[in-house]
C-alpha positions, -999 to +999 in steps of 0.1 A: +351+219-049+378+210-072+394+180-050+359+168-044+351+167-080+382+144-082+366+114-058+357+082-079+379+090-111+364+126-114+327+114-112+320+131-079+311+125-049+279+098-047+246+104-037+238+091+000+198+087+010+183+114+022+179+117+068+153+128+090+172+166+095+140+183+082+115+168+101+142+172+132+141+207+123+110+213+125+107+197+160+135+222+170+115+253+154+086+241+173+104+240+203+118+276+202+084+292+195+067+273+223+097+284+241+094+317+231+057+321+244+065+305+276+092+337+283+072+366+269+048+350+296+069+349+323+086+379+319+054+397+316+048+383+353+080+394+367+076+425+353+044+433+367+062+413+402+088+436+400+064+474+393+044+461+421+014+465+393-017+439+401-019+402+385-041+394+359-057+363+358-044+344+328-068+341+297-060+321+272-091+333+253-077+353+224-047+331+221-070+303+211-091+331+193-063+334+170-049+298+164-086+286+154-089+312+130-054+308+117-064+268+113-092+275+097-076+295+072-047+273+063-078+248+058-097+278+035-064+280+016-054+245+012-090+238-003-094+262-026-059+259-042-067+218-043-100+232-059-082+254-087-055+224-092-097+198-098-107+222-125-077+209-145-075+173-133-112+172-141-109+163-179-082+138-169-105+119-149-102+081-169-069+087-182-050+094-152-069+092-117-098+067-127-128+085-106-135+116-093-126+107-054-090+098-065-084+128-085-099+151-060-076+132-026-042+136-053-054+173-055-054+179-018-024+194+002-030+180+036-010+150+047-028+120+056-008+087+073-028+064+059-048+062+022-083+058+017-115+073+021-110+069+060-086+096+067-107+121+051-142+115+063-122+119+098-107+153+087-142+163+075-155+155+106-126+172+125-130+205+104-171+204+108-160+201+148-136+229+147-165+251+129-194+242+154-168+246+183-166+280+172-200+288+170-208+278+203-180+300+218-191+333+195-156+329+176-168+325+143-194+349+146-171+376+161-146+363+132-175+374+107-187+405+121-153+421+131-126+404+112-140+395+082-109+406+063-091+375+076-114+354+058-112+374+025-080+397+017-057+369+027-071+342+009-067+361-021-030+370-009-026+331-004-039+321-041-019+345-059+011+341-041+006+301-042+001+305-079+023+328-093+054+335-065+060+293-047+063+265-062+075+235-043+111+228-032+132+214-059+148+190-032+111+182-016+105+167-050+134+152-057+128+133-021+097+126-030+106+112-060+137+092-052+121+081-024+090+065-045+114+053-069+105+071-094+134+092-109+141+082-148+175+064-133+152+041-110+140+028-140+171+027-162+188+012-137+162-019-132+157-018-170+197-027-174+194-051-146+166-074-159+175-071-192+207-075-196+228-081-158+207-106-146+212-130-179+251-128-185+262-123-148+257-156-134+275-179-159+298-151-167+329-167-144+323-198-162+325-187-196+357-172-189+374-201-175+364-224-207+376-197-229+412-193-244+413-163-225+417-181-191+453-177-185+451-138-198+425-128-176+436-125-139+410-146-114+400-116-095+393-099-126+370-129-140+337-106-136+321-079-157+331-046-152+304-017-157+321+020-168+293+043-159+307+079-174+293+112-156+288+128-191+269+096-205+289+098-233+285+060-244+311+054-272+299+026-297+340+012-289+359+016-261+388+022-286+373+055-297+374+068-259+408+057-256+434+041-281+451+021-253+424-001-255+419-030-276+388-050-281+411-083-286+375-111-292+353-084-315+366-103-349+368-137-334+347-165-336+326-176-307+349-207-298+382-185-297+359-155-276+336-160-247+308-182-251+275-156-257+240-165-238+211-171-258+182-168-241+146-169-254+129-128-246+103-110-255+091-129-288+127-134-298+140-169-304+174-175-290+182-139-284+222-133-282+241-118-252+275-111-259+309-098-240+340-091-254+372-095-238+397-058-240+438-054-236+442-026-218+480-007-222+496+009-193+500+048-214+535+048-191+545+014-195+534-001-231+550-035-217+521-039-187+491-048-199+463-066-185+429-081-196+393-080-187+359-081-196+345-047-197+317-021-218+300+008-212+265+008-190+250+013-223+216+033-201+238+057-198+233+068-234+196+070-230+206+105-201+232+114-230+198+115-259+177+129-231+195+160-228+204+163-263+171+160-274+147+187-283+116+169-266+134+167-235+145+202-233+141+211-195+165+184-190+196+201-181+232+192-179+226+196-139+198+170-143+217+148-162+245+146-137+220+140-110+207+113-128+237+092-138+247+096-100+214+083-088+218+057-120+251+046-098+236+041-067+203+025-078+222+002-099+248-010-066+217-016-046+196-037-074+232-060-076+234-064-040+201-069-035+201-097-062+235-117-047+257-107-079+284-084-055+313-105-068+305-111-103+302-075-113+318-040-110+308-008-113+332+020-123+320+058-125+345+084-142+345+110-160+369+119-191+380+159-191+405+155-215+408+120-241+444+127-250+457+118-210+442+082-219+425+083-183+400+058-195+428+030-194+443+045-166+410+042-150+408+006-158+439-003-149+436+014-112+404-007-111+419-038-118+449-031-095+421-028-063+404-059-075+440-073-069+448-062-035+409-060-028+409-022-020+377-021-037+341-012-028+324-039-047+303-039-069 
């Protein structure tokens, strides 16, 4: 646990997407219980083969007895708790859902493959089939008069145990969530993009190359690089995390620094977008240093306030992690996706101890795979 805790400067492993293993599962789960059924059946036959004892015709009649009464019971169940779940979703009917129809489908458990009114008109019609089918065979009415219980004990059973004892998987949400791209780092991580990555990324090269800072900046380190820290602890200077860093432009003026982007946004006249160039010290050789273009991903903070805050307060340090990994993988796929591979860098870390200066070391290991182009970019 330890060494794995150590991949990608002690931030962890990364998140990969999610695979098909549960829905291959329960193919295989399938397959065993059908196989199952298939030998209790034919080892009933040898059996009776083997005492010499007479064959009796096969009837599948209380086998399918049982299934229809089981579906219609998952059905029974599914409904009612979908109707206990309306009762609340009732009073939220213009503020979240918009009419009655779409609050009552988003209450439903069933799985439909397509939206729409469509897919349920057709299981209505389904279920009213399954009903009539068994009142023309004398199920239901044999269901009524001598198992009655079925359709009463167990539905009760069902309702307080759905209620009270199961609650849905914590990783079946988080699928469904990450797979709707709908965690908080989904957003974050397209918030930082369009707002700030996408407006100094693609002049960024330029702007180094007409600065003074040319000749001090390596060419393969002529891009931006991101520090994403697993404890989101976004320090307002990089010196505070680490005193073998030096912000070298901060007090300059913007002739002897990089050139800043101004960019008209959201009501703002000539809005300012500014990077700062940083000497980084080797802690074991104070004579190597090097310099690049680097700051913290500053949405990164917001996971920090979330967890500190008292209106957030079921989000956990376990949550937080989550996030800021998901925040890392988002955020590579929104910078691939959008052609700026080479012009940025994301770094994930994590800081146990600020006296080691790992921060520069960090850095520096960076800069020394951007060199011999080791690196998974960005």
């Amino acid at each position: 646990m330890d060494q794995e805790r150590e991949e990608n400067n002690g931030f962890g492993p990364i998140p990969t997407p999610r695979g098909r293993r549960a829905g291959v599962s329960y193919f295989i789960l399938l397959a065993v219980w059908l196989t199952f059924w298939f030998l209790a059946w034919l080892v009933e036959k040898i059996t009776h083969i083997m005492l010499g004892l007479p064959m009796q015709p096969f009837s599948g009649e209380r086998s399918m007895f049982i299934m229809a009464t089981f579906f219609l019971l998952t059905v029974i169940y599914g409904l009612l708790h979908s109707l206990v779940l309306f009762v609340e979703e009732w009073k939220h009917i213009n503020s979240r859902h918009g009419s009655r129809y779409q609050a009552f489908q988003r209450c439903l458990h069933f799985k439909f493959p397509v939206k729409g009114p469509i897919p349920l008109v057709l299981f209505a019609v389904l279920l009213s089939l399954h009903v009539w089918w068994m009142v023309q065979t004398g199920m239901f009415t044999q269901l009524l008069s001598q198992y009655w219980e079925l359709l009463v004990l167990p539905a009760g059973m069902q309702l307080f145990t759905m209620s009270f004892l199961m609650k849905p998987a914590e990783v079946e949400v988080m699928e469904r969530v990450e797979g709707a791209n709908q965690n908080v780092a989904h957003g974050l991580a397209w918030s930082y993009y369009t707002g700030y990555l996408e407006i100094v990324l693609p002049g960024l090269c330029e702007r180094i190359e007409k600065s003074a800072w040319k000749e001090k900046i390596h060419p393969t380190a002529r891009r931006l690089l991101v520090l994403i820290p697993l404890k989101c602890d976004v320090r307002a200077k990089l010196e505070d995390a680490d005193s073998n860093i030096k912000n070298v432009t901060a007090d300059l003026s913007e002739d002897e620094g990089l050139q800043p982007v101004r960019k008209d946004s959201a009501g703002i006249k000539g809005r300012v977008y500014k990077n700062d160039v940083h000497c980084i010290t080797d802690p074991d050789d104070a004579e190597h240093t090097e310099y690049c273009v680097v700051e913290y991903a500053t949405v990164a903070k917001t996971l920090y306030d979330m967890q500190e805050s008292k209106a957030c307060e079921g989000f956990s340090r376990e949550a937080r992690e989550q996030q800021v990994k998901l925040l890392y993988c988002t955020l590579k796929n929104i910078i691939e996706a959008g052609g700026y591979r080479d012009q940025v860098v994301l770094v994930p870390f994590d800081i146990t101890d600020a006296e080691d200066h790992k921060l520069a070391k960090v850095i520096l290991q960076t800069l020394e795979q951007l060199k011999s182009g080791t690196i998974d970019m960005p």
